[in-house]
FIMI-903263 format. One line per 2 residues: number of its first residue (from 1); for each residue x, y, z of N, C-alpha, C. Coordinates in steps of 0.001 Angstrom, whole numbers. Example, Ala and Ser with C-alpha at 12.3 -4.5 7.8 and 13.67 -1.06 7.14 Angstrom:
BEGIN
1	13190,-5690,7800,12300,-4500,7800,13200,-3300,7800 | 12850,-2250,7080,13670,-1060,7140,12900,30,7870 $
END
This chain:
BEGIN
1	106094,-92331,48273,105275,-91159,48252,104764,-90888,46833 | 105475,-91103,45430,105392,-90856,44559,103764,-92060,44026 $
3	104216,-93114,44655,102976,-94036,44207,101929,-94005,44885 | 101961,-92832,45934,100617,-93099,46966,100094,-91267,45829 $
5	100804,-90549,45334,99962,-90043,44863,99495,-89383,43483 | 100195,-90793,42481,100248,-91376,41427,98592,-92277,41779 $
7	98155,-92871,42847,97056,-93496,43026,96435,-93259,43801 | 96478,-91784,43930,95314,-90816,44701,94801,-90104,43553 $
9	96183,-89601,42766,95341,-89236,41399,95160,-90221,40458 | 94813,-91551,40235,94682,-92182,39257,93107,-92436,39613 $
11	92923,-92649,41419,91896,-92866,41463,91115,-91651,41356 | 90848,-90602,41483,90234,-89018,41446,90089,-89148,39819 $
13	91310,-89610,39139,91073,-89709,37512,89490,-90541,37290 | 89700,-92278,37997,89026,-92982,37825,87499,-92337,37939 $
15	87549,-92145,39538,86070,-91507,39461,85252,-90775,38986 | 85872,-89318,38603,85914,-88522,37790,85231,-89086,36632 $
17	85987,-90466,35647,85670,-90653,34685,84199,-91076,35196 | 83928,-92416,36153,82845,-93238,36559,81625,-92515,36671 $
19	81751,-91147,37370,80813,-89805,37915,80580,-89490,36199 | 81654,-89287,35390,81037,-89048,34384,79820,-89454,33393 $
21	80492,-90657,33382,79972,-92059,32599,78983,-92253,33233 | 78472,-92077,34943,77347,-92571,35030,75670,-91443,34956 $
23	76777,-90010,35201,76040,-89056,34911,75255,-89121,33453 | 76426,-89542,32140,75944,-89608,30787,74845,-90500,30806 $
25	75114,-91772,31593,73911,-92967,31439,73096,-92315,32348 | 72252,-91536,33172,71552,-91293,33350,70897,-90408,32924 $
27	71474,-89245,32337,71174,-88256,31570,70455,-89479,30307 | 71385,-89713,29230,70694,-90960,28252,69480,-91686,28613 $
29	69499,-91923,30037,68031,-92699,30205,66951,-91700,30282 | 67165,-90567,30913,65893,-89807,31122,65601,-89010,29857 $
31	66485,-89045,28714,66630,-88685,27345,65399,-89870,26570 | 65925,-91379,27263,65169,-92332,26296,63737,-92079,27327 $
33	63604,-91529,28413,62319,-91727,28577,61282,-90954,27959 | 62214,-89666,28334,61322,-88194,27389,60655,-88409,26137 $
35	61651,-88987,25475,61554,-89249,24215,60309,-90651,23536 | 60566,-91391,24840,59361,-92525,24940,58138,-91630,25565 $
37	57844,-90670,26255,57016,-90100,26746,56307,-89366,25752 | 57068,-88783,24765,56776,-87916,23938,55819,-88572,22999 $
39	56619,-89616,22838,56051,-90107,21600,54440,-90865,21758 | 54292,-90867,23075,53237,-91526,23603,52253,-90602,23351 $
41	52916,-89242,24052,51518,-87884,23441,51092,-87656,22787 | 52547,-87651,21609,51490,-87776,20164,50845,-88574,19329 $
43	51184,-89962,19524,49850,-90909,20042,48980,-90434,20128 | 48947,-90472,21549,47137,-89787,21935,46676,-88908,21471 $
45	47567,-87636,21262,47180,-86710,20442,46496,-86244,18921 | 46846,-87260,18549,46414,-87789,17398,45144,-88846,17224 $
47	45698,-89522,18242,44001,-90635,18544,42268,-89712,19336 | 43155,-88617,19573,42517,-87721,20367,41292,-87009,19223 $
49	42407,-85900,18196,41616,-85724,17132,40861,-86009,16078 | 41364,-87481,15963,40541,-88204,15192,39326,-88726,15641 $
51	39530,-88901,16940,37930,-89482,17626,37302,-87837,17440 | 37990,-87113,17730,36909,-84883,17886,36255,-85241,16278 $
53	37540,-85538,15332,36698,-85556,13636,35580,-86844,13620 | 35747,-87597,14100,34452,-88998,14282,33411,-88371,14800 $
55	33613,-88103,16142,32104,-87449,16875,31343,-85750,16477 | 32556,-85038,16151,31763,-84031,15555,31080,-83882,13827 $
57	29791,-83617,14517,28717,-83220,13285,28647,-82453,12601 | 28909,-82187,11361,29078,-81088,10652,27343,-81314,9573 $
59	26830,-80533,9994,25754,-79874,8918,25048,-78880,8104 | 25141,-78914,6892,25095,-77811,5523,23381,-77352,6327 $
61	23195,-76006,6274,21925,-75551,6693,21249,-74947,5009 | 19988,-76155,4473,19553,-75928,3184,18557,-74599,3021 $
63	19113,-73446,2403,18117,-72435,2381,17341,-72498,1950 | 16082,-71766,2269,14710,-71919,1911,14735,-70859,520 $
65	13978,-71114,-436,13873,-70776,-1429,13614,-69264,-1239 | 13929,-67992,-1983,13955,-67033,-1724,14465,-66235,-683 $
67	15401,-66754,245,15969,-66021,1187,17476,-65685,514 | 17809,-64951,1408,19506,-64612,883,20519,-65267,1376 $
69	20102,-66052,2598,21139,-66768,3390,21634,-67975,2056 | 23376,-67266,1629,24246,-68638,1065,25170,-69339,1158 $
71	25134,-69267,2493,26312,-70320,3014,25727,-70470,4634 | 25717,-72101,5161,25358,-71877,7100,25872,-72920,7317 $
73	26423,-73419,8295,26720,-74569,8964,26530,-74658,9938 | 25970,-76309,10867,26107,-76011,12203,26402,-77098,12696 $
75	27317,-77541,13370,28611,-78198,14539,28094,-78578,15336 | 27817,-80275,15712,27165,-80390,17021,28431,-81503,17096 $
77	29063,-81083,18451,30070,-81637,19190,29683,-82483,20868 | 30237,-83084,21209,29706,-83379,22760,31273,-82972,23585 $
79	31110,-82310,24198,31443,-81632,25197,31826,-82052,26988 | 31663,-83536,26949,31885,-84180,28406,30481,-83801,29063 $
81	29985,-85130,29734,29618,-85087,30964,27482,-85648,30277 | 27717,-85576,28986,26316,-86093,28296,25838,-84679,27570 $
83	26869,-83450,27930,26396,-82100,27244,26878,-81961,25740 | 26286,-81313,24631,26974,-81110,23556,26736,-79900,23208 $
85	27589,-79097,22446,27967,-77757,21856,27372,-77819,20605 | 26465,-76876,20233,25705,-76235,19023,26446,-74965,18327 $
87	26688,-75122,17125,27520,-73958,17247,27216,-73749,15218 | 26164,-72531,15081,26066,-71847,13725,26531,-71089,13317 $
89	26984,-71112,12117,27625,-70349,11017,26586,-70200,9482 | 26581,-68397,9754,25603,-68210,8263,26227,-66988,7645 $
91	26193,-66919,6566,26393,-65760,5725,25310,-65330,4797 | 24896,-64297,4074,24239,-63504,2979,22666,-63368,4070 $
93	23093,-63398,5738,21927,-62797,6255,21650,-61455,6617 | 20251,-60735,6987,19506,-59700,6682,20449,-59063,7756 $
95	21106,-57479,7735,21658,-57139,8972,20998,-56898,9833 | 21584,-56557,11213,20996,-56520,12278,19653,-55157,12503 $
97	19754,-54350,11592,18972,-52984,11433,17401,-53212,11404 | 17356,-54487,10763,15977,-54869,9987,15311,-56283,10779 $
99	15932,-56678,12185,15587,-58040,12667,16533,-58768,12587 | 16122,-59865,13364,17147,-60686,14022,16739,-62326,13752 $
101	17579,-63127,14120,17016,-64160,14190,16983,-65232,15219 | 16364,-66688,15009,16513,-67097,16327,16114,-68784,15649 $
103	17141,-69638,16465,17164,-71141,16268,16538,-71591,16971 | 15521,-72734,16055,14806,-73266,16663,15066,-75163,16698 $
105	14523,-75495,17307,14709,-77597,16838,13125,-77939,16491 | 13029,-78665,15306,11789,-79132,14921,11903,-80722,16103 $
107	11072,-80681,16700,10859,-82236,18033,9855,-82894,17411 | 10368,-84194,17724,10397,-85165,16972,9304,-85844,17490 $
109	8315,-85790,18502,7220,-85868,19102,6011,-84920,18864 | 5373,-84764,18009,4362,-83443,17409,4909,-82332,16499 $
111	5998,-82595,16017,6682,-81765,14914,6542,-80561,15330 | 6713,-80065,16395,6782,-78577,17197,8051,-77635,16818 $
113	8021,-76543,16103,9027,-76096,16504,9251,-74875,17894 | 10473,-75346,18601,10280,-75073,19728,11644,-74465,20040 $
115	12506,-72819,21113,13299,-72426,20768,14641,-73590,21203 | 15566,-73464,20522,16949,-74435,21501,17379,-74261,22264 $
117	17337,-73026,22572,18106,-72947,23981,17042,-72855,24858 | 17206,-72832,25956,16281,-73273,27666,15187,-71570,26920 $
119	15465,-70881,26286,13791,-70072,26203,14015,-69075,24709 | 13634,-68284,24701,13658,-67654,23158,14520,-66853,22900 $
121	15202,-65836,24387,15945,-64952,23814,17266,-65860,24130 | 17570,-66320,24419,18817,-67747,24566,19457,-68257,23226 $
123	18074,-67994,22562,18433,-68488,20948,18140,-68013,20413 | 18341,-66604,20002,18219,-65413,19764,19799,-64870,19193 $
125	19454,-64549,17661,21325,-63949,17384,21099,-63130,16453 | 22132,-62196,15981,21705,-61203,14898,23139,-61333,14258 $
127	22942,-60781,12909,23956,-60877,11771,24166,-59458,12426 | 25839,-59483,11410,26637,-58662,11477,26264,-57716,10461 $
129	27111,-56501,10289,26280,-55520,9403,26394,-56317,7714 | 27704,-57097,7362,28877,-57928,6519,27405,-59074,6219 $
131	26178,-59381,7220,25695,-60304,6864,25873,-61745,7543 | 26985,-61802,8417,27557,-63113,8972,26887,-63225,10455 $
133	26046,-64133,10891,26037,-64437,11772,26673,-65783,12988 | 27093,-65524,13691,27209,-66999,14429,26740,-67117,16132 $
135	26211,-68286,16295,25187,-69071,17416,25932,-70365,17794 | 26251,-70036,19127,26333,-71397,19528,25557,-71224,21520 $
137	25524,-72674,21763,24658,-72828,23245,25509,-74216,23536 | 25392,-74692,24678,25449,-76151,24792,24377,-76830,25392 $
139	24194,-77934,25495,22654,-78241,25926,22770,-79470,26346 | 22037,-79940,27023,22283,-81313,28333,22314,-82813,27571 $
141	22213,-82462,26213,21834,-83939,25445,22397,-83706,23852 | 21737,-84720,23560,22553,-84508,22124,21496,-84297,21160 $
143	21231,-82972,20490,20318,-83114,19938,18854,-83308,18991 | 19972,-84581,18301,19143,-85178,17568,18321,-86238,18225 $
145	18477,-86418,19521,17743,-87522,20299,16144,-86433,20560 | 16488,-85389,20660,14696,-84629,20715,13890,-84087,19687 $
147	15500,-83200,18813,15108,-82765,17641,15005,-83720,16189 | 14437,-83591,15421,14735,-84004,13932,15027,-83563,12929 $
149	15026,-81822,13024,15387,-80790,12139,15901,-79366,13602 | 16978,-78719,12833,17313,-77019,13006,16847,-76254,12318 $
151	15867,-75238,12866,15690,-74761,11626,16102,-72930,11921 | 16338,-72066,11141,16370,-71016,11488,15666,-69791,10545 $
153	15277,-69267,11694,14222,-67860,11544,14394,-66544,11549 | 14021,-66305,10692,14348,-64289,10584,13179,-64086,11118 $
155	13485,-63091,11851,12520,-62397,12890,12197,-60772,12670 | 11771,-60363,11534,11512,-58913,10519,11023,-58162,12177 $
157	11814,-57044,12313,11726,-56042,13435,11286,-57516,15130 | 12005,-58039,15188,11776,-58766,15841,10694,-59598,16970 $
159	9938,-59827,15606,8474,-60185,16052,8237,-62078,16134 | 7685,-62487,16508,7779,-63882,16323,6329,-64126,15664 $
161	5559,-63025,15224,4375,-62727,14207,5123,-62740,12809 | 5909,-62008,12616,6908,-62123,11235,7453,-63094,10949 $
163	7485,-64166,11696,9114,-64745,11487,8795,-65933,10080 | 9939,-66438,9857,10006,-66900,8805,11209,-67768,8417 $
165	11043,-69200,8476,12793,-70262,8192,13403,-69412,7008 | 14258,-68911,7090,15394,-68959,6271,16710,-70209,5999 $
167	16659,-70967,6971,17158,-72246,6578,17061,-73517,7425 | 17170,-74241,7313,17395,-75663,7907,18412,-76777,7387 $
169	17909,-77779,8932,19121,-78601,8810,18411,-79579,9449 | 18534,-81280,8800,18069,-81896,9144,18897,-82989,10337 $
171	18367,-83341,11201,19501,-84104,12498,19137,-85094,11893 | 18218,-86084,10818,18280,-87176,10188,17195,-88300,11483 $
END
């Protein structure tokens, strides 16, 4: 009697340990997978942003002589699907009290300037009282394939009789 349960508990010991040991090795594997998983993300994650810094466009908007605008940038990103994101940044512009302004693309077929977004008030933005304005649209193409210049216009009491580049940017 003594050895039947000397090896009822040796085996309950055994298993016990085996249940353990195999719990640890499985726990450990789904540890090494996580950990292989992980490392895969940030991989991509990284291959991810570096292609966003490759494809996105960063361009200085050159002020036109006598305006106040001194600092603009504008961001052309692509966005999936053949669409890309336009997106301006200006400072030392006229506040909103006195006119507004509005982005245009110089096209590269009759040097037209013509508004960017699908009609005029689309691309249409006004500074902040601080002077800062920002514009963005997205648009079905990329576009320096239509345009060859951005240019942007102060629009004095918002007339398109007044208006006048305060800066540009060339798509090259």
């Amino acid at each position: 009697m003594e050895s039947r349960v000397v090896l009822i508990s040796a085996s309950a010991v055994i298993g016990l340990l085996v249940g353990l040991g195999g719990s640890y090795l499985v726990s450990a594997g789904q540890i090494s997978s996580l950990q292989g998983s992980l490392s895969k993300a940030n991989e991509s994650n990284t291959m991810l942003q570096a292609e966003m810094q490759n494809v996105t466009t960063k361009l200085a908007l050159t002020p036109q002589a006598g305006q106040m605008i001194h600092t603009g940038w504008i961001f052309i990103a692509p966005v999936g699907t053949g669409r890309y994101a336009v997106f301006l940044h200006a400072e030392g512009l006229e506040p909103p009290s006195s006119g507004g302004y509005i982005v245009e693309g110089v096209t590269r077929s009759g040097m037209k300037m013509v508004p960017l977004g699908p009609n005029a008030t689309a691309s249409e933005f006004d500074a902040s009282t601080n002077g800062i304005g920002n514009f963005w649209l997205v648009l079905n193409q990329n576009p320096s394939v239509k345009y060859e210049a951005i240019d942007v216009l102060y629009l004095a009491g918002m007339q398109m009789s007044n208006a006048a580049v305060v800066a540009s940017a060339s798509l090259g």
